[in-house]
C-alpha positions in Angstrom: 0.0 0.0 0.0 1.4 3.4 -0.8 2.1 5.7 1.7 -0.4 8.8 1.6 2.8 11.2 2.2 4.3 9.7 -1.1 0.9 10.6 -3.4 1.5 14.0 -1.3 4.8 14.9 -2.3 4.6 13.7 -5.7 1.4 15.9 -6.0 4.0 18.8 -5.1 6.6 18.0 -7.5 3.9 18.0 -10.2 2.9 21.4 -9.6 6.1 22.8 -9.3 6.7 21.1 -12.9 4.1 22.9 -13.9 4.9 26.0 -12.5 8.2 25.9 -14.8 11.2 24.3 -13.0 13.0 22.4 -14.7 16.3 21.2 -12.0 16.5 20.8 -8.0 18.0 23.7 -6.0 20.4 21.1 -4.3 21.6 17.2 -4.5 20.8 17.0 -0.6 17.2 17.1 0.6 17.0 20.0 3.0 14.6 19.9 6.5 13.1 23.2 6.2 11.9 22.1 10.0 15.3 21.8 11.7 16.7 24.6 13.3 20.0 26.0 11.9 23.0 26.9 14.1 23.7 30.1 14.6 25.3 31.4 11.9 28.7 34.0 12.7 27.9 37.3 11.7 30.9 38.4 9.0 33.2 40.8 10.5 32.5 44.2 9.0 35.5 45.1 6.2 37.5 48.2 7.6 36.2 51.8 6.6 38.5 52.9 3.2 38.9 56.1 5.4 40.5 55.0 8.0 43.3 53.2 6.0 46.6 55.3 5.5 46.2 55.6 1.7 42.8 57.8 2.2 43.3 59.3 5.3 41.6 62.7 5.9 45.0 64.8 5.5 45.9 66.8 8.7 44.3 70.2 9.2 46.5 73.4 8.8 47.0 76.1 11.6 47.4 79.3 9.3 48.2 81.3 12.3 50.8 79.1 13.3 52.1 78.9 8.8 51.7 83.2 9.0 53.9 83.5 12.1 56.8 81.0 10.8 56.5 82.9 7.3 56.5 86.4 9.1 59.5 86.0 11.6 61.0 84.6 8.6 61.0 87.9 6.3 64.0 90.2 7.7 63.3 93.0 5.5 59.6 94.6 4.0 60.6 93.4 0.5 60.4 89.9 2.3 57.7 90.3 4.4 55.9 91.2 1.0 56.9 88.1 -0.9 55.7 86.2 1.8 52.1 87.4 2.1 52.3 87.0 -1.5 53.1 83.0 -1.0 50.5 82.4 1.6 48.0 80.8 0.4 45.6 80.2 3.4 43.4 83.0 3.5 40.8 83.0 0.9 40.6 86.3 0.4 43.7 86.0 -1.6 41.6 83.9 -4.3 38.9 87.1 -5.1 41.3 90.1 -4.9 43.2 91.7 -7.8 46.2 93.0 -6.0 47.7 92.6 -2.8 47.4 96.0 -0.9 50.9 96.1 0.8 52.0 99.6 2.1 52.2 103.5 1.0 54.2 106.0 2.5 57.4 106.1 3.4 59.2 103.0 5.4 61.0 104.5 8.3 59.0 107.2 8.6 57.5 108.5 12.5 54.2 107.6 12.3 52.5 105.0 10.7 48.6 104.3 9.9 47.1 101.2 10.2 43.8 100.8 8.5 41.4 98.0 8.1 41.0 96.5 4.4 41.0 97.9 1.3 38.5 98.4 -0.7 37.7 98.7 -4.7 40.0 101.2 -5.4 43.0 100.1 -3.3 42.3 96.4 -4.7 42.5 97.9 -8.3 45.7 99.8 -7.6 47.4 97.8 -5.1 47.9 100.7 -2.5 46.4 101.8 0.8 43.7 104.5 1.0 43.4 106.0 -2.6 39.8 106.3 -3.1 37.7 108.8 -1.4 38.5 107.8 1.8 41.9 107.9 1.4 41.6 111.7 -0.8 40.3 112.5 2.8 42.4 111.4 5.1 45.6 112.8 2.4 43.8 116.0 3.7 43.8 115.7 7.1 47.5 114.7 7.7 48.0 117.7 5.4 45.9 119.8 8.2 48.8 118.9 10.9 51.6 119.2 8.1 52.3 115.3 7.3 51.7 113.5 4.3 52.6 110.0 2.6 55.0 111.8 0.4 55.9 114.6 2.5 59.7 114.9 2.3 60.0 116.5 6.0 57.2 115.0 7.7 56.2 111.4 6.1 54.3 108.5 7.0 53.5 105.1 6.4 50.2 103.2 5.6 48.9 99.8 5.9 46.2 97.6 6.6 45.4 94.6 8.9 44.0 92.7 6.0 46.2 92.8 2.9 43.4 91.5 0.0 39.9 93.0 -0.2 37.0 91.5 1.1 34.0 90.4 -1.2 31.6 93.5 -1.2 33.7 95.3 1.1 31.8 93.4 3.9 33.5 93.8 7.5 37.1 90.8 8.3 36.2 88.0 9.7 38.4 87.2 13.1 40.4 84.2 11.4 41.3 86.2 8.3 42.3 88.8 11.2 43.8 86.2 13.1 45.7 84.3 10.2 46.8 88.1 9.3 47.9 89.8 12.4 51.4 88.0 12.8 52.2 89.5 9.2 50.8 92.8 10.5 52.9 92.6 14.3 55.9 91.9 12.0 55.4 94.6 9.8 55.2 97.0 12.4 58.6 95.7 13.6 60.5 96.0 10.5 59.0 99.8 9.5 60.1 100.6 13.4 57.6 104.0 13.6 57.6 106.0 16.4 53.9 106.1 16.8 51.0 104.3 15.9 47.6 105.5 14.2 45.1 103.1 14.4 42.5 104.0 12.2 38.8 102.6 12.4 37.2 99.9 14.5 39.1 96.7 13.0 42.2 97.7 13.2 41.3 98.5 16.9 40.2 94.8 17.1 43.6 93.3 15.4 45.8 95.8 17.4 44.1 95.8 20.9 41.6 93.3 20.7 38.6 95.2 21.2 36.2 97.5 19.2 34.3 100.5 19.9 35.7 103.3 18.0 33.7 106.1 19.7 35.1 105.0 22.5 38.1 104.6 22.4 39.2 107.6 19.9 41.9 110.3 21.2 43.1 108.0 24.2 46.7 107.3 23.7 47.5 103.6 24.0 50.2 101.0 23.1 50.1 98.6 20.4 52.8 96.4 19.4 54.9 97.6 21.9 55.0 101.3 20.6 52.7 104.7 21.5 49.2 104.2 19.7 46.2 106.2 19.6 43.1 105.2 17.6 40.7 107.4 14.7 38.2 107.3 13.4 38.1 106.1 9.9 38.3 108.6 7.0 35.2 106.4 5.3 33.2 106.7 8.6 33.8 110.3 8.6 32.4 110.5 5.0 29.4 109.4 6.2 29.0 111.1 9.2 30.5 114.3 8.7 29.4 115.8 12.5 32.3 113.9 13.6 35.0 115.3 12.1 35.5 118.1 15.0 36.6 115.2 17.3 38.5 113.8 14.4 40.8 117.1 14.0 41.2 116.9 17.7 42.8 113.4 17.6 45.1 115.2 14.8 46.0 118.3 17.0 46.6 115.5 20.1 49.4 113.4 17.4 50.6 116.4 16.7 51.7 117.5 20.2 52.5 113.6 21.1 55.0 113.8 18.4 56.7 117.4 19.4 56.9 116.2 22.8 58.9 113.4 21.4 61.1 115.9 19.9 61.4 117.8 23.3 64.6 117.0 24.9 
């Protein structure tokens, strides 16, 4: 007597005949009612990131690449190459011209503004637009002047490329800038230093507030320092140029006092 189960499982075989197979999955019958071992998870293959060849290369400290390249330069012609290599500050990428100094080297007093702008960026010098046709005049008021042959100065800026729209320096393009700034002021040796406008104020004495801290004599990098307001501030608000030709009058006397034996 055939076994029911055998009809059964011939009956299957048909209908999977029918369905379309044509082979068996496997020689070996398989118990689909067993229960299998337990099956060793694969360990999981090692990120390609976190092997040598594609390593996340190790982040650069500009400041720290600006102060080796700054103590490095021994003379302004240096200095100037070497802003000129660095290559960490992305304002480099958008300017025309790198805005180095005007004036003359040596000279008493020297100005340090804040960035340039369109005009310095197309030129490559400090203060030559409107701003800096104003501020020509006011030295001029107290008998100074960039080209002045008894009573010169010398101009730069904190940040050495323009910023896109003229929009206010970020703290690490300040930052990644002042080392080149501290070591220019070294090797031009002034007297006295101008610090002109609110940024500058921030690179030089690490806080802002222009109206505040106008006409108060100060030091900066070591040397005698008094902060103005900016001749581009004063163009737009022209009320405060009384306090502005005060600052001048108070240079003035800071620098004949100098001369005073």
């Amino acid at each position: 007597m055939e076994s029911t189960s055998f009809h059964h499982d011939l009956a299957l075989l048909d209908w999977q005949i029918e369905l379309g197979a044509t082979e068996a999955i496997g020689d070996a019958p398989v118990n689909r009612y067993d229960v299998p071992a337990a099956v060793e998870k694969p360990k999981k293959a090692s990120s390609p990131a976190a092997t040598p060849m594609n390593a996340e290369p190790a982040k650069v400290d500009a400041v720290a690449v600006a102060e080796q390249a700054a103590m490095a330069a021994q003379t302004l012609e240096e200095l100037r190459a070497a802003m000129a290599a660095y290559e960490h500050c992305d304002l480099k990428k958008g300017a025309r011209n790198l805005v180095f100094s005007d004036g003359v080297p040596g000279a008493r007093v020297m100005l340090v503004g804040e960035a340039p702008g369109r005009d310095e960026d197309r030129e490559g010098r400090p203060f030559v637009g409107r701003a800096g046709q104003l501020l020509d005049k006011m030295l001029a008021a107290i008998n100074m002047g960039r080209a002045d042959e008894q009573a010169p100065v010398y101009i730069t800026n904190v940040l050495p490329w323009r910023p896109p729209q003229n929009r206010d320096p970020k703290p690490d393009e300040i930052a990644m800038m002042k080392p080149f700034l501290l070591r220019h002021i070294e090797l031009a040796a002034p007297e006295v230093l101008v610090i002109v406008g609110n940024w500058s104020c921030q690179a030089l004495l690490g806080k802002r507030g222009i109206t505040r801290l106008r006409g108060i004599w100060t030091e900066a990098a070591g040397r005698p320092a008094i902060p103005m307001f900016h001749p581009a501030y004063l163009l737009r608000s022209p009320e405060f140029k009384r306090e502005a030709w005060a600052d001048l009058l108070n240079l003035q006397a800071k620098l004949n006092e100098k001369e005073t034996p």
